[in-house]
C-alpha positions in Angstrom: 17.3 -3.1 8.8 14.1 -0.9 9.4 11.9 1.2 6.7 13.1 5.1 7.2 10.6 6.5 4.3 7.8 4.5 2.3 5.8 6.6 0.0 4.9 8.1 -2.9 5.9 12.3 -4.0 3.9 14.6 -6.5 5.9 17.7 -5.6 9.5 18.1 -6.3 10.6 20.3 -3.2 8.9 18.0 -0.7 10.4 15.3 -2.2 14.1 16.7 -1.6 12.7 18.0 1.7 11.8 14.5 3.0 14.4 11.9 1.6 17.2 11.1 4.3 20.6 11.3 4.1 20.9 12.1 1.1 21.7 16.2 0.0 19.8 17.0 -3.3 19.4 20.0 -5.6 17.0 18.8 -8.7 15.3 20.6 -11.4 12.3 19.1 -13.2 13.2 19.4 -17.4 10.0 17.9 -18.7 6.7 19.2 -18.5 4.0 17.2 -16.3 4.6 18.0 -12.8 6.3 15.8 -11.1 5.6 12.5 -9.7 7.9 9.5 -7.5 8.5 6.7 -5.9 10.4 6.5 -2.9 11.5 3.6 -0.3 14.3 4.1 2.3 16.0 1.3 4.8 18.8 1.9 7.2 20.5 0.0 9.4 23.9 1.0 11.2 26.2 -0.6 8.3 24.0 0.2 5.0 21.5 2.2 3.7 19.3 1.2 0.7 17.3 3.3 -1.7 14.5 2.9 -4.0 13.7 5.3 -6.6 11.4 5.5 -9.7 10.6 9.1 -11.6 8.3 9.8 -13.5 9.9 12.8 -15.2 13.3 14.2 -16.5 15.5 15.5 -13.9 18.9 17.4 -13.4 20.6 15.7 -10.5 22.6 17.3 -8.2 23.7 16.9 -4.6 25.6 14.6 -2.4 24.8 10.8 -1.3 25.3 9.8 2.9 28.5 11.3 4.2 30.3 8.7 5.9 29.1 6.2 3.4 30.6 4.9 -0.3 27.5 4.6 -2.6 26.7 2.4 -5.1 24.1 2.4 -8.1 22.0 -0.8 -9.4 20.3 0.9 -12.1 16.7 -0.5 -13.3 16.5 -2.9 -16.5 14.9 -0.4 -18.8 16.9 2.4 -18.0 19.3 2.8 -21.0 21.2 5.8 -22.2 21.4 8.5 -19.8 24.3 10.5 -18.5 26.1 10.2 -15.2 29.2 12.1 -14.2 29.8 13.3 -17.8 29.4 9.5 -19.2 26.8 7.7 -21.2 25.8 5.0 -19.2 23.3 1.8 -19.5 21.5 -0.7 -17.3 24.2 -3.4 -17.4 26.7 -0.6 -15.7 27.1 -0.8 -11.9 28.3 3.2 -10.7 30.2 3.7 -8.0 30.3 7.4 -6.5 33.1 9.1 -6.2 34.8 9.7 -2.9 33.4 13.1 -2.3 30.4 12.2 -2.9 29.0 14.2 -5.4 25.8 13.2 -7.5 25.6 14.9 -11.3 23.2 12.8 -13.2 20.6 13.6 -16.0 17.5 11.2 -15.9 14.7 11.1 -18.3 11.3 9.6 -17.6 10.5 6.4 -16.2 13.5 6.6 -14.4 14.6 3.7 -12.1 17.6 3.3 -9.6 18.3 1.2 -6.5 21.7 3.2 -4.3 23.1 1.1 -2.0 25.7 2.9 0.8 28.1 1.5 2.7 29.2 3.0 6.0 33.1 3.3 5.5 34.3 1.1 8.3 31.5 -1.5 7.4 33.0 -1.5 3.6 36.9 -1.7 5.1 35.7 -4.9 7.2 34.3 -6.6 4.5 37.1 -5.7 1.9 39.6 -7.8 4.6 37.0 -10.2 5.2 36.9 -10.8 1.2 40.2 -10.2 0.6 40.0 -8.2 -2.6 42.0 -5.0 -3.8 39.8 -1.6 -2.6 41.6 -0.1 -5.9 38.5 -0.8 -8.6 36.3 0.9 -5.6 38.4 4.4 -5.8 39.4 4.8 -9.1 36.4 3.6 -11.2 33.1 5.0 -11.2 31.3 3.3 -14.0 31.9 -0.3 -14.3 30.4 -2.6 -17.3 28.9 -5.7 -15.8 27.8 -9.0 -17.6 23.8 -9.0 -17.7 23.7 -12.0 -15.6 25.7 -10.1 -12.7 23.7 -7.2 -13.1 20.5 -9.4 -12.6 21.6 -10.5 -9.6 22.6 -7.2 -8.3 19.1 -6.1 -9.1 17.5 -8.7 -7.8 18.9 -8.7 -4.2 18.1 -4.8 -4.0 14.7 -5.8 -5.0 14.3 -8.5 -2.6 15.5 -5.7 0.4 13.0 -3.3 -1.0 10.6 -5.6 -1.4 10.6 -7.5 2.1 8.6 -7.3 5.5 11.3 -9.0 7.5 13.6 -7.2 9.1 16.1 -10.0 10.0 15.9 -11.4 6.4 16.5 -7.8 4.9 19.6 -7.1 6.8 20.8 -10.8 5.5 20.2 -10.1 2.1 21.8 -6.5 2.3 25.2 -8.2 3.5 25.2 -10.5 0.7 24.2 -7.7 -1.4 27.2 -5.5 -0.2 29.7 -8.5 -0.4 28.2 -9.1 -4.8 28.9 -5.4 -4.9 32.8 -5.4 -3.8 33.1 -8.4 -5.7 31.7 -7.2 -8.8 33.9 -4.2 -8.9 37.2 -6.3 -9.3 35.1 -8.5 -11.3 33.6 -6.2 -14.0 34.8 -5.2 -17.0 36.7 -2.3 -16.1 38.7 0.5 -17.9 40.3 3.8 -18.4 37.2 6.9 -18.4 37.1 8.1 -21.9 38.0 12.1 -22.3 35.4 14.3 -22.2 34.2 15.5 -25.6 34.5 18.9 -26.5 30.5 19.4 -26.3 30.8 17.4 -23.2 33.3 19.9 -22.1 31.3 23.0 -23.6 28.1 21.8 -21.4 29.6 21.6 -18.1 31.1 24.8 -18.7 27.0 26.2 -19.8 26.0 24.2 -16.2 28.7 25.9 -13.8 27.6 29.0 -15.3 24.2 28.6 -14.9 24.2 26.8 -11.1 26.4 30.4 -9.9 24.2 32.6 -11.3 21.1 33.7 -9.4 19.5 34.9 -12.5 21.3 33.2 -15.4 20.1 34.4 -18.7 19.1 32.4 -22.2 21.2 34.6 -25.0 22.4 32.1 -27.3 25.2 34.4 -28.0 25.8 34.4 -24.4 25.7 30.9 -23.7 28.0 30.2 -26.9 30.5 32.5 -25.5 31.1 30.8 -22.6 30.8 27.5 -23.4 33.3 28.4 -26.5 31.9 26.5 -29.5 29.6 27.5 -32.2 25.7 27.7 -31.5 25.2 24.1 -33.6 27.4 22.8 -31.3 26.1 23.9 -28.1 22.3 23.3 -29.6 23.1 19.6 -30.3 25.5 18.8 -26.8 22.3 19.9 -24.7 19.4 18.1 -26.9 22.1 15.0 -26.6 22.6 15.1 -22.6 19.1 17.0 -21.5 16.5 16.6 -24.4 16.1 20.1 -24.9 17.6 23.1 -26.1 20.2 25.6 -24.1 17.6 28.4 -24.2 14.3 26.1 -23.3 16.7 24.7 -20.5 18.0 27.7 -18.9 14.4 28.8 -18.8 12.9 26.1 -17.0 16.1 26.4 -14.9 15.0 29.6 -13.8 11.3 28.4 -13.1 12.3 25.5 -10.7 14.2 28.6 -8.8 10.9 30.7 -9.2 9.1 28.0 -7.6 11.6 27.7 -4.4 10.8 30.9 -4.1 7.6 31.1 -3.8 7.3 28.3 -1.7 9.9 30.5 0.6 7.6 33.5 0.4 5.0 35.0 2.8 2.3 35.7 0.0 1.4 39.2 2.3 5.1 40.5 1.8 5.7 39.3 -1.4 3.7 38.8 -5.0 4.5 36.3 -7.9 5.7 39.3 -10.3 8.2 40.3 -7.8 9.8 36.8 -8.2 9.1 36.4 -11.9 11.2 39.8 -12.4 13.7 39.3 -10.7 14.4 35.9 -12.5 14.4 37.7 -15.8 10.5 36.7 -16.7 9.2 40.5 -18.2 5.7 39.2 -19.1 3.2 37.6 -16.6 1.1 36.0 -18.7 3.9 34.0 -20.7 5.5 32.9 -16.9 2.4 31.6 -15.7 2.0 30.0 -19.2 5.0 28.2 -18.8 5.0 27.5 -15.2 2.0 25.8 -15.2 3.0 23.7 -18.2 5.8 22.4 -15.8 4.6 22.1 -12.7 1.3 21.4 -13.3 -0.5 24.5 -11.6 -0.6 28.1 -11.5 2.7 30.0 -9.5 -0.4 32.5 -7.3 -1.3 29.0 -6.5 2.3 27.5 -5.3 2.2 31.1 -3.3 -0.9 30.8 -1.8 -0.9 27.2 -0.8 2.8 26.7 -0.2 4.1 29.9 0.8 5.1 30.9 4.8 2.1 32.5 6.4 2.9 35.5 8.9 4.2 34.9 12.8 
């Protein structure tokens, strides 16, 4: 097992520019900038990940194809939402099949993924001889704190080590505790969504297929279908914030894509700032700045394409 990626980020798109195999579409929800950790190993069977953030993030994306991931989350991560769930350090997550990551961190985040290649994972279910079944149909299961520990502590000992022989030990006994675990753990039927749970994921899917989505409560209400109390409450539970405060900073994390795309000859930041819906200059570069930590002429000028 050798070290694919050992560093530190302070800038969101670089960070999802850089990280392998994984495909990632994240928005920063707290103000600050942004700022990670990041260590990557591979090795033909498994790939291991490292990650602490120091900010809140909307998760999106996809973990390795041709791999079944796992999460070891960090010991003082408690409380945030994964795949519509609640979850806590003392839950192990298992990805769904296809893949898809929809998470909502706050700060001081802290997560180790571990990904199986899927013929590695089929050999080592016969060579265990346990039922794949808790693998494919659960995808949060509670763990005894004393499992957990060890989980976490074999992650650690991969991220943490300068041997490459000893790390791809560790990360076979670290893959067997895993398939173990899951028949293991404390397992059980997903709880129903909630109607505000429901009402939010409605408000996201709006807002993810719309280039420009607007923050009009009345708006938002209508499609989510509940009553503005409602909808105000589901999003300060799940994201911290307000629908209106969050749609807006939704449309700043595009506005900064943008300008990083942009040739700063061609194009200026007002030109990006209307067409997201942002009418007065002043208050975009007020809050754009407050969230990413420096001016947008500055993301243009220093990030943006320069001319063939």
């Amino acid at each position: 097992m050798k070290t694919a990626l050992d560093t530190s980020f302070n800038d969101l798109e670089q960070f999802m520019q850089e990280v392998q195999h994984w495909d990632l579409d994240f928005r920063i929800l707290d103000t600050g900038g942004f700022l990670c950790r990041l260590k990557q190993l591979v090795s033909r069977d498994v790939l291991v990940s490292y990650v602490r953030f120091q900010r809140s993030l909307d998760q999106a994306g996809a973990t390795p194809p041709g791999y079944r991931t796992f999460g070891i989350i960090g010991k003082t991560c408690n409380g945030f939402w994964w795949r519509g769930q609640q979850v806590s350090c003392n839950d192990l997550l298992v990805f769904p099949p296809s893949n898809e990551l929809k998470s909502v961190s706050h700060g001081d985040f802290e997560v180790f993924t571990v990904s199986l290649h899927s013929i590695y994972l089929e050999q080592l279910v016969n060579d265990l001889g346990i039922a794949i079944d808790p693998i494919s149909k659960h995808e949060v299961i509670p763990l005894e704190p004393r499992v957990i520990h060890e989980l976490r502590t074999l992650a650690g000992m991969i991220v943490n080590s300068t041997n490459s022989a000893a790390t791809s030990a560790i990360s076979q006994a670290l893959a067997e505790k895993l398939l173990i675990s899951t028949n293991t753990g404390i397992s059980g039927k997903r709880a129903p969504l909630r109607r505000r749970d429901l009402a939010i994921d409605r408000v996201a899917e709006y807002i993810r297929s719309t280039p420009a989505p607007v923050s009009d409560s009345a708006n938002l209400c209508r499609i989510a279908s509940v009553s503005e109390r409602t909808l105000q409450y589901a999003f300060m539970e799940r994201y911290g914030i307000p629908p209106n405060v969050y749609v807006r900073w939704w449309n700043l994390n595009t506005a900064r894509r943008l300008l990083i795309q942009a040739n700063p000859v061609e194009t200026t930041v007002n030109d990006i700032a209307v067409s997201l819906g942002f009418l007065h200059g002043g208050q975009f570069a007020a809050d754009y700045r407050k969230l990413f930590s420096e001016l947008p002429s500055t993301t243009l000028d220093s990030k943006g394409q320069t001319p063939n």
